[in-house]
KOLGU-4560 file (N, C-alpha, C; in nm, 3 decimals, padded with zeros to 5 digits):
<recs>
<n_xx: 00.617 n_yy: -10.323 n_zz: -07.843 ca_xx: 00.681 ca_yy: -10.206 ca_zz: -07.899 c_xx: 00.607 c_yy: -10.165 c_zz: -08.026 mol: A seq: 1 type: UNK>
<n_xx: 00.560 n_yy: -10.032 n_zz: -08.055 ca_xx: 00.488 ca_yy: -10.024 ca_zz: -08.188 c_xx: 00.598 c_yy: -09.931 c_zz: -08.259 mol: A seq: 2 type: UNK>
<n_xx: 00.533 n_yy: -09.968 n_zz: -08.392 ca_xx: 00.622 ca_yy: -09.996 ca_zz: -08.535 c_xx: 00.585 c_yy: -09.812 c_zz: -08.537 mol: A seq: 3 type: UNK>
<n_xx: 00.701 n_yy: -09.731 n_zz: -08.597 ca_xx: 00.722 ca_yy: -09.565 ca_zz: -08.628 c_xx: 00.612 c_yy: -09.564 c_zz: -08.667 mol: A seq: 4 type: UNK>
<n_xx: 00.543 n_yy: -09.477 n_zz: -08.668 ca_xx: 00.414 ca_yy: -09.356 ca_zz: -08.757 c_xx: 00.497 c_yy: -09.333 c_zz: -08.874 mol: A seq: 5 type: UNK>
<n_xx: 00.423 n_yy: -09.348 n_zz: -08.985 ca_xx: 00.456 ca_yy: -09.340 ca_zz: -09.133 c_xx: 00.422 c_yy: -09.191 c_zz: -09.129 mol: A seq: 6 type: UNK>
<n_xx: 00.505 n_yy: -09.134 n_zz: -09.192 ca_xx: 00.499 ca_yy: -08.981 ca_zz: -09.204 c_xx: 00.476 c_yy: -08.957 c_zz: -09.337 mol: A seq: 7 type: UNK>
<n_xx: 00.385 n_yy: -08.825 n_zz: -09.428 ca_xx: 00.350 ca_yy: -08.787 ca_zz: -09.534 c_xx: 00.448 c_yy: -08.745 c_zz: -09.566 mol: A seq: 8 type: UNK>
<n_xx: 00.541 n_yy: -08.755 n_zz: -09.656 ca_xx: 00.671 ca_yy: -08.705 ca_zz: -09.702 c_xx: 00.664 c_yy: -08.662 c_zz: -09.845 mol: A seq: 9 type: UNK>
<n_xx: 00.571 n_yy: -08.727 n_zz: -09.941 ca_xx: 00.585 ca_yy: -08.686 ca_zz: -10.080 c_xx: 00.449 c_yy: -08.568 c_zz: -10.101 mol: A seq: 10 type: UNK>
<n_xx: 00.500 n_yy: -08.510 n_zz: -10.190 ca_xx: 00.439 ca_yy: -08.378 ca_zz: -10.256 c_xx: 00.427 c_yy: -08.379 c_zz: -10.394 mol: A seq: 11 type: UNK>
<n_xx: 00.301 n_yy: -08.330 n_zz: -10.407 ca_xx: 00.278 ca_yy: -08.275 ca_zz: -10.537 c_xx: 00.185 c_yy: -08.119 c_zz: -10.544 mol: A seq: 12 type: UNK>
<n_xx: 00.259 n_yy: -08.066 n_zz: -10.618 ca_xx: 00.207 ca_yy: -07.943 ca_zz: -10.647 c_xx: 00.128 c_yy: -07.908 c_zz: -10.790 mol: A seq: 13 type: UNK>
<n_xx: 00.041 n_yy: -07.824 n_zz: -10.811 ca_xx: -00.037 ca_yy: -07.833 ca_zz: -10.875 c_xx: -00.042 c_yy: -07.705 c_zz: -10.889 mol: A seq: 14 type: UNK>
<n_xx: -00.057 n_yy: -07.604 n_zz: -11.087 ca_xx: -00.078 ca_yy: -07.519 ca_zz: -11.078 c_xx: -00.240 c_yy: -07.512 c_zz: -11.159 mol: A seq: 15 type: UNK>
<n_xx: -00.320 n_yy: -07.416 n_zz: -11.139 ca_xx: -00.435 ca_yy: -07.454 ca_zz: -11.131 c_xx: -00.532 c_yy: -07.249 c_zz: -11.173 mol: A seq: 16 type: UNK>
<n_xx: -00.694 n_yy: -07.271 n_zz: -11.281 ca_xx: -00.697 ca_yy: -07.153 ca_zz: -11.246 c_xx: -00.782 c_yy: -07.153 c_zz: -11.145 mol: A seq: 17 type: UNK>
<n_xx: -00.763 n_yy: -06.949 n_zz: -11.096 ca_xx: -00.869 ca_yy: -06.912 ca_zz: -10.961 c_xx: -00.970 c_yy: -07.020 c_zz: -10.962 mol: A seq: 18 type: UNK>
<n_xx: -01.077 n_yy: -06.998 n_zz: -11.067 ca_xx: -01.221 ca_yy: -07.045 ca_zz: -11.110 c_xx: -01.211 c_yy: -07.178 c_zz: -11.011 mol: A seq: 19 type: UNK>
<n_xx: -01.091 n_yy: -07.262 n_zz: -11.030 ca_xx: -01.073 ca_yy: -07.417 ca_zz: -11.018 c_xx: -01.052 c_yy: -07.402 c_zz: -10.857 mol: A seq: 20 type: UNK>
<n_xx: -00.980 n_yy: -07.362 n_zz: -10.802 ca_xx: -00.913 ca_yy: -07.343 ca_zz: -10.712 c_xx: -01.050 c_yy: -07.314 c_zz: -10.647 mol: A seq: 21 type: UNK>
<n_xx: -01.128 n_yy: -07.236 n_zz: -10.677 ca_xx: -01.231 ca_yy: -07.156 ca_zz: -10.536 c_xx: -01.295 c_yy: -07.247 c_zz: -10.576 mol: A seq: 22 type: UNK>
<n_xx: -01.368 n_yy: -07.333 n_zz: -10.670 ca_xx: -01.449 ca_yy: -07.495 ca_zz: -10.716 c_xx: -01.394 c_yy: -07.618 c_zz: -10.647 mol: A seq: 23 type: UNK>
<n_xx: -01.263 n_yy: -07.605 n_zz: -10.568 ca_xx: -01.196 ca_yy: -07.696 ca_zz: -10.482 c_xx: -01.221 c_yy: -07.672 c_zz: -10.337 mol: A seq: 24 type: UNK>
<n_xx: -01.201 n_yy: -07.559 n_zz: -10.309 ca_xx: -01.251 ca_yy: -07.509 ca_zz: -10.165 c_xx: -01.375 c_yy: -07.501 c_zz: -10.159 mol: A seq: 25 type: UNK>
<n_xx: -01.486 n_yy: -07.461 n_zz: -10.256 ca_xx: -01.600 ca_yy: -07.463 ca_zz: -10.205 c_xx: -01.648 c_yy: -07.633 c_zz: -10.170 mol: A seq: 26 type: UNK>
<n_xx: -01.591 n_yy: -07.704 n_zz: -10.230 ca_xx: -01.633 ca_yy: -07.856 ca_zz: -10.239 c_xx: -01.588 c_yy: -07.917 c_zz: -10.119 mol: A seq: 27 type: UNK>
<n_xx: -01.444 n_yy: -07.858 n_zz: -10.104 ca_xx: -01.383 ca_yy: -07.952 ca_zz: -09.984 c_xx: -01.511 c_yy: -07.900 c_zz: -09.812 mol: A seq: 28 type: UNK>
<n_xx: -01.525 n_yy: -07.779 n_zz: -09.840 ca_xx: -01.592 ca_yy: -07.661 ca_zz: -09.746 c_xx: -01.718 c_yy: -07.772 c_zz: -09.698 mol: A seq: 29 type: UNK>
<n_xx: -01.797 n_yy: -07.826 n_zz: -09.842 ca_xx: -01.905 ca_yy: -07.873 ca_zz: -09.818 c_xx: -01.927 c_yy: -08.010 c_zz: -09.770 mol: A seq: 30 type: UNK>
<n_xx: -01.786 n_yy: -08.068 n_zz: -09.757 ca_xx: -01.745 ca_yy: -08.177 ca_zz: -09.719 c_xx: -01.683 c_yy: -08.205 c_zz: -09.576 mol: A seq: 31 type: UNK>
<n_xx: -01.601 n_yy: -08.070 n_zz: -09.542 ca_xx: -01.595 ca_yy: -08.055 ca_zz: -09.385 c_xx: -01.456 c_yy: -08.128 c_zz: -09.428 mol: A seq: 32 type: UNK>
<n_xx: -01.398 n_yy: -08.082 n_zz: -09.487 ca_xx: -01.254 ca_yy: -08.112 ca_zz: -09.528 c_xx: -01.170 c_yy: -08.007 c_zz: -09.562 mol: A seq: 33 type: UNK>
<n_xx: -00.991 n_yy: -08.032 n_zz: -09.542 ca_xx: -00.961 ca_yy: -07.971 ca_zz: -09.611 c_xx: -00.904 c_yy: -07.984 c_zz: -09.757 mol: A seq: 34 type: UNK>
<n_xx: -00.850 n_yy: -07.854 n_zz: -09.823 ca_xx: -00.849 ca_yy: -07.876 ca_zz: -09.953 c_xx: -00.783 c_yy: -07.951 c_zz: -10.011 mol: A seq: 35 type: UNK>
<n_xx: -00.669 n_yy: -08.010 n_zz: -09.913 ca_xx: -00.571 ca_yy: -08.100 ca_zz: -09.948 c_xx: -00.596 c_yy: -08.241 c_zz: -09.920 mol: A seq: 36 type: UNK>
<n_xx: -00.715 n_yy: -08.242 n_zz: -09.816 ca_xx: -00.740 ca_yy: -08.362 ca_zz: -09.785 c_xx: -00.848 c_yy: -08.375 c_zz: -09.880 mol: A seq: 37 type: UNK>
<n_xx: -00.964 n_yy: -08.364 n_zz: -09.964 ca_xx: -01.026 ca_yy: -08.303 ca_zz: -10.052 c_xx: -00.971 c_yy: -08.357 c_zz: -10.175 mol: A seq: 38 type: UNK>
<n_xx: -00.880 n_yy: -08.318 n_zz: -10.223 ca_xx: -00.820 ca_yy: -08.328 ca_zz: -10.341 c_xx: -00.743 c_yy: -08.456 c_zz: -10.333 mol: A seq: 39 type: UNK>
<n_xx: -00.688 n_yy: -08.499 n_zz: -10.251 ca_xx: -00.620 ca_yy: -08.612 ca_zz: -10.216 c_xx: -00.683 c_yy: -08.783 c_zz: -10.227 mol: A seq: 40 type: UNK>
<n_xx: -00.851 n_yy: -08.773 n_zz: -10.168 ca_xx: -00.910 ca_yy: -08.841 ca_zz: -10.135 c_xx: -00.990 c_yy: -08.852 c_zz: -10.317 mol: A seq: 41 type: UNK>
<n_xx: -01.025 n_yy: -08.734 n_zz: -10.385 ca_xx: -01.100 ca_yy: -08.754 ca_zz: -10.432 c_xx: -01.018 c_yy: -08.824 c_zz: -10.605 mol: A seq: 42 type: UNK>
<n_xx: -00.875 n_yy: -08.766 n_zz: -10.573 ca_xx: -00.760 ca_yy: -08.853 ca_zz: -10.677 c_xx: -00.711 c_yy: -09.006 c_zz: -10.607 mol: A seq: 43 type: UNK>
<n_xx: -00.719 n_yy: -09.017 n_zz: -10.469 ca_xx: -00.696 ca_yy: -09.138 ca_zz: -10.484 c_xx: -00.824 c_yy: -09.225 c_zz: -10.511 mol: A seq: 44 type: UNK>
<n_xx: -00.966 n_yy: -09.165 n_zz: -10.516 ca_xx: -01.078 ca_yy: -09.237 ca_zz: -10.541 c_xx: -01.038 c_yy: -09.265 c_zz: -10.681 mol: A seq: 45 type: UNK>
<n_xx: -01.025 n_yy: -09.195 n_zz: -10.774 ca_xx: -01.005 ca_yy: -09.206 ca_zz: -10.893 c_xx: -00.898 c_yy: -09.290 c_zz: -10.989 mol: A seq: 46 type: UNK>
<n_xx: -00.800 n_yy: -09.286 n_zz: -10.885 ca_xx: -00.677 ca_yy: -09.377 ca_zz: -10.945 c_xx: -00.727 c_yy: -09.491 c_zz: -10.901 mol: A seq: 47 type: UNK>
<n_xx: -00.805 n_yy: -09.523 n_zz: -10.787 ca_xx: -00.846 ca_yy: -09.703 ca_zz: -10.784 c_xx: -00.980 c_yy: -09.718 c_zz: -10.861 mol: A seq: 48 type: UNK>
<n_xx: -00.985 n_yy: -09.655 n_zz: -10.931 ca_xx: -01.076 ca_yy: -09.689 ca_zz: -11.031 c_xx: -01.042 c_yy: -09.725 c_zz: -11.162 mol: A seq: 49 type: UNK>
<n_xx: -00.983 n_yy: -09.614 n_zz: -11.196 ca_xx: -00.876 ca_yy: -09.637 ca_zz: -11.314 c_xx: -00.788 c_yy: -09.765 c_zz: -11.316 mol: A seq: 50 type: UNK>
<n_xx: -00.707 n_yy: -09.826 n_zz: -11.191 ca_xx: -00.621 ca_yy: -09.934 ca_zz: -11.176 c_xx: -00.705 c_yy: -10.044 c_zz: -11.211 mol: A seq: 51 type: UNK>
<n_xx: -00.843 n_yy: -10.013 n_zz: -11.135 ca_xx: -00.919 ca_yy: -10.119 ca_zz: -11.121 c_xx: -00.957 c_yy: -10.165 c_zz: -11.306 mol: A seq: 52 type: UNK>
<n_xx: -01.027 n_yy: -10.040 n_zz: -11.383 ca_xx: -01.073 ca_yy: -10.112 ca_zz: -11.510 c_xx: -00.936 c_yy: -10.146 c_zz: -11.592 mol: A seq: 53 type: UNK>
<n_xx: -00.861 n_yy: -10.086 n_zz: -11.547 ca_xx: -00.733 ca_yy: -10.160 ca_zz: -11.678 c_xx: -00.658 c_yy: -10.288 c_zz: -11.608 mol: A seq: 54 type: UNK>
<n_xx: -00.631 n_yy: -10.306 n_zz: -11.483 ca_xx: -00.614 ca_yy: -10.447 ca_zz: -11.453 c_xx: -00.690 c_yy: -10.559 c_zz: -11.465 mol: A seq: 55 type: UNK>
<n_xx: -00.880 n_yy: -10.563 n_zz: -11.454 ca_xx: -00.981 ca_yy: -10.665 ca_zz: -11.414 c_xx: -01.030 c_yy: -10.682 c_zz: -11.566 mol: A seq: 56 type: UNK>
<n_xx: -01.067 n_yy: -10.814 n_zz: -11.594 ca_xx: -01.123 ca_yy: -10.852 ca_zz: -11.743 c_xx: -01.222 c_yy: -10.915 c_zz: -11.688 mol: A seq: 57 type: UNK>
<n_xx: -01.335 n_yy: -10.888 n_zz: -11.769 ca_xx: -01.480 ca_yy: -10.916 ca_zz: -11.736 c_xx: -01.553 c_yy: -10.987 c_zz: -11.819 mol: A seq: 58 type: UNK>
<n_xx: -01.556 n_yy: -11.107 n_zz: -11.830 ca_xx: -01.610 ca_yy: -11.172 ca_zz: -11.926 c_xx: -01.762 c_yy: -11.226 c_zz: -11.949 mol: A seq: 59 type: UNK>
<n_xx: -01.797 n_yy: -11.273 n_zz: -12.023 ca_xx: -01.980 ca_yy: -11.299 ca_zz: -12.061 c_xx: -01.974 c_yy: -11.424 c_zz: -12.100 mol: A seq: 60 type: UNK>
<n_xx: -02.011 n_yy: -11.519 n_zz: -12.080 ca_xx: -02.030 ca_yy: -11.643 ca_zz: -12.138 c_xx: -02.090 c_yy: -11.605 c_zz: -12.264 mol: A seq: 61 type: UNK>
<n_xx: -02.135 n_yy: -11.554 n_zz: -12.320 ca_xx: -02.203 ca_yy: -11.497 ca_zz: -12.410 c_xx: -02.190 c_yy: -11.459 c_zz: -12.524 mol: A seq: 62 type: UNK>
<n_xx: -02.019 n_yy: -11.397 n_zz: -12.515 ca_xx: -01.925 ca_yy: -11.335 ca_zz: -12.581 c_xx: -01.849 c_yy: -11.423 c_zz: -12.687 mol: A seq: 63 type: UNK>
<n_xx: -01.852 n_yy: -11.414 n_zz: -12.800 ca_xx: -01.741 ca_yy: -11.494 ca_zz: -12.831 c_xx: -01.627 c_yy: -11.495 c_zz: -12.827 mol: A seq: 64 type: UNK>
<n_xx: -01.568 n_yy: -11.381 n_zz: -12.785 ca_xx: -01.407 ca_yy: -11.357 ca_zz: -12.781 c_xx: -01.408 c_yy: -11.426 c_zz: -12.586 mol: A seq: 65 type: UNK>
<n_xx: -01.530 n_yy: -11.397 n_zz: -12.508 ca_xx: -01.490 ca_yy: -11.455 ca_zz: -12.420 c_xx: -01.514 c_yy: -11.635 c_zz: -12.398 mol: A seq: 66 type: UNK>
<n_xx: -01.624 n_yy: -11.681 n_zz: -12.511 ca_xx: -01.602 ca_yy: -11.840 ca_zz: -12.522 c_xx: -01.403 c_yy: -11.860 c_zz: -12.586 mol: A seq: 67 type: UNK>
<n_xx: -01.374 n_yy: -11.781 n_zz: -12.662 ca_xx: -01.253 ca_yy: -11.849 ca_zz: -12.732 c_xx: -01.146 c_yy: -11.828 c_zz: -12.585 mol: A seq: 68 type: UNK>
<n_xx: -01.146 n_yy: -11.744 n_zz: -12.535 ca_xx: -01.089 ca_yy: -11.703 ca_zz: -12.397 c_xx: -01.090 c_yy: -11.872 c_zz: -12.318 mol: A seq: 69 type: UNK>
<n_xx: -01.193 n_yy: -11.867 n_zz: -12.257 ca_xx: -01.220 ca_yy: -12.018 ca_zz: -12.218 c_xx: -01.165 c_yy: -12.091 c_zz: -12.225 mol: A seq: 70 type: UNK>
<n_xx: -01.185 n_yy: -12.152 n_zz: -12.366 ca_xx: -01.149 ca_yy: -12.230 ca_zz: -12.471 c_xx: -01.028 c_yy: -12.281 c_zz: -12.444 mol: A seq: 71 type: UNK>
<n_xx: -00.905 n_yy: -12.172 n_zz: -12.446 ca_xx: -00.774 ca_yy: -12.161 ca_zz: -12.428 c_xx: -00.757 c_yy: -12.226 c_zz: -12.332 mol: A seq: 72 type: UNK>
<n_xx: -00.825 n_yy: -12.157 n_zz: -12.221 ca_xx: -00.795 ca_yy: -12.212 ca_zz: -12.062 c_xx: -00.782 c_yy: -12.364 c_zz: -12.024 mol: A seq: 73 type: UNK>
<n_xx: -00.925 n_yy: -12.389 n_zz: -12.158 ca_xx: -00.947 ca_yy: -12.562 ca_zz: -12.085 c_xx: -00.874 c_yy: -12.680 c_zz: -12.212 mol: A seq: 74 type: UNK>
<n_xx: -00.781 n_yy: -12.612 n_zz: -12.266 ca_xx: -00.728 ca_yy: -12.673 ca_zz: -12.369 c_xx: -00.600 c_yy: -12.702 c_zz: -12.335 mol: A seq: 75 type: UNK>
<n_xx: -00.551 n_yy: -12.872 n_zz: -12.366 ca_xx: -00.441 ca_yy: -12.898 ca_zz: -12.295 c_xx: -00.301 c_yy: -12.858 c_zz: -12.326 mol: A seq: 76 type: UNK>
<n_xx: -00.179 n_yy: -12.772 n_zz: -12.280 ca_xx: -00.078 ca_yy: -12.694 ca_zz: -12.369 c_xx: 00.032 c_yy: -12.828 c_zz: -12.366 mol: A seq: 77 type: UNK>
<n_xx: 00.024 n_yy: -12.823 n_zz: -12.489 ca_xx: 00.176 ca_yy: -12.885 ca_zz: -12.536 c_xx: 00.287 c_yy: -12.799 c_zz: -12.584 mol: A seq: 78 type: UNK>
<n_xx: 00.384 n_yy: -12.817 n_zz: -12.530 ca_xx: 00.524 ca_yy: -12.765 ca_zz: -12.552 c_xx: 00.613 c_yy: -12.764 c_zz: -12.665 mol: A seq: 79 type: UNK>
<n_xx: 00.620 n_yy: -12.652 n_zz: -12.764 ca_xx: 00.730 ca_yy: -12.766 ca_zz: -12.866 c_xx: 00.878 c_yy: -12.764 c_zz: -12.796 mol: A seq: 80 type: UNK>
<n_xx: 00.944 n_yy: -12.855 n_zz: -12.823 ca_xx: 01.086 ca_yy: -12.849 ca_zz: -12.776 c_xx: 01.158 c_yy: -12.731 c_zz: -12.760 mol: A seq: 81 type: UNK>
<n_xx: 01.172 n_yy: -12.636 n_zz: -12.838 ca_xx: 01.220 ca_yy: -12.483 ca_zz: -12.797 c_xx: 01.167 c_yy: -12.446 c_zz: -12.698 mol: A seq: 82 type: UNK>
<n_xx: 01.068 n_yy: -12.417 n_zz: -12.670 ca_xx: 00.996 ca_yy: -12.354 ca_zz: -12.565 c_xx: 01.080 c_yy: -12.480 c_zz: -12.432 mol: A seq: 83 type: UNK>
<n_xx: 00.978 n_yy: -12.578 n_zz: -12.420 ca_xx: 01.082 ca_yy: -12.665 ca_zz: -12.306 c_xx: 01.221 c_yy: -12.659 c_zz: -12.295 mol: A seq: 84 type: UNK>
<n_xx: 01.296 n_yy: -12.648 n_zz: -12.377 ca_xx: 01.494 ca_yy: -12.611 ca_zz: -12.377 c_xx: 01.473 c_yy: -12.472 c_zz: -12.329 mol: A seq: 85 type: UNK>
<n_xx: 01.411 n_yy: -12.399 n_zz: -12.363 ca_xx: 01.431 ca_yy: -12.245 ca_zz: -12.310 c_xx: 01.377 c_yy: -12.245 c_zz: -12.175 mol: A seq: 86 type: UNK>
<n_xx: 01.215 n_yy: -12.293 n_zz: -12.133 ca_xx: 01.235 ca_yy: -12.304 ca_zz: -11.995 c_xx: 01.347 c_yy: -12.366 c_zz: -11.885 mol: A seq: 87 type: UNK>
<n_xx: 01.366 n_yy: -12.474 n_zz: -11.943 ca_xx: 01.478 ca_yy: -12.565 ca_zz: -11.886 c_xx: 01.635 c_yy: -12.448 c_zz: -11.836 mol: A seq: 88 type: UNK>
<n_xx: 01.666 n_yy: -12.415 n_zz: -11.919 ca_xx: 01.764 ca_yy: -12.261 ca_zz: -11.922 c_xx: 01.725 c_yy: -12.229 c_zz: -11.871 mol: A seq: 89 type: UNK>
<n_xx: 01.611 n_yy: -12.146 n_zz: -11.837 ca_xx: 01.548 ca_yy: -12.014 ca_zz: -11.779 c_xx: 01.553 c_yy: -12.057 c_zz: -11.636 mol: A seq: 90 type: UNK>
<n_xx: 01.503 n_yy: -12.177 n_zz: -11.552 ca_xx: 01.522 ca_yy: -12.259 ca_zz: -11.453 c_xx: 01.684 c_yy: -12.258 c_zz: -11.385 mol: A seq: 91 type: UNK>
<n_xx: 01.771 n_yy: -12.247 n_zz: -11.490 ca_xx: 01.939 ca_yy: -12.298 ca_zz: -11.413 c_xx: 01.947 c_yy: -12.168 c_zz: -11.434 mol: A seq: 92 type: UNK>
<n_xx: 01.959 n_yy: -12.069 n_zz: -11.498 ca_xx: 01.992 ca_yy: -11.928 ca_zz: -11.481 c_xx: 01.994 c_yy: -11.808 c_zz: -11.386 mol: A seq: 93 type: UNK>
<n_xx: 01.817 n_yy: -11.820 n_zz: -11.363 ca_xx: 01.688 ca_yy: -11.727 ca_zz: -11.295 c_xx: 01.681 c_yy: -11.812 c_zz: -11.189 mol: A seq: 94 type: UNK>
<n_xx: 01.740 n_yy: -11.754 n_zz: -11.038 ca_xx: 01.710 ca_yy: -11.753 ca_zz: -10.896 c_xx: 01.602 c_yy: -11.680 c_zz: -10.868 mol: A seq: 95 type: UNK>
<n_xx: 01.445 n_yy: -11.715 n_zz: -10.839 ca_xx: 01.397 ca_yy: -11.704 ca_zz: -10.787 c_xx: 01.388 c_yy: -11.649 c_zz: -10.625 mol: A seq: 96 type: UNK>
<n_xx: 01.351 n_yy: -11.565 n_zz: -10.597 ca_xx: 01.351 ca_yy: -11.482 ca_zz: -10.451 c_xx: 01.239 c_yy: -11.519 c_zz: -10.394 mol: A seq: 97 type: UNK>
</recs>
């Protein structure tokens, strides 16, 4: 049995000038697209780019903010007692899904 066809349901509208507008059609034109598919493709290119540099950290061995980075990582964490009583709480409280 196959699973429904996901249907395009959300919209966004856009007001925009001529100049822009005929700079969208001529582009999509030269692409063998349309303007919506065009505009669609070339913002979702852009939002996974954008997601991409503000989620990914890129580090240099090189760096000193990225040796102290490191540093952290390979350094063993001790707990002071608050912190452990508050996890401990946080554990009997917070059901996990």
């Amino acid at each position: 049995m196959k699973a429904p066809a996901q249907t395009n349901q959300e919209r966004i509208n856009l007001r925009l000038k001529r100049s822009v507008k005929t700079l969208l059609e001529r582009a999509a034109s030269l692409e063998g697209k349309t303007v919506s598919k065009f505009v669609l493709h070339s913002a979702l290119d852009q939002a996974k780019k954008t997601v991409h540099e503000h989620e990914s950290l890129a580090l240099n061995a090189e760096n000193s903010n990225s040796k102290t980075f490191f540093n952290a990582l390979a350094t063993t964490i001790n707990f002071n007692s608050k912190l452990t009583d508050a996890l401990k709480e946080h554990s009997q409280r917070v059901v996990s899904k």
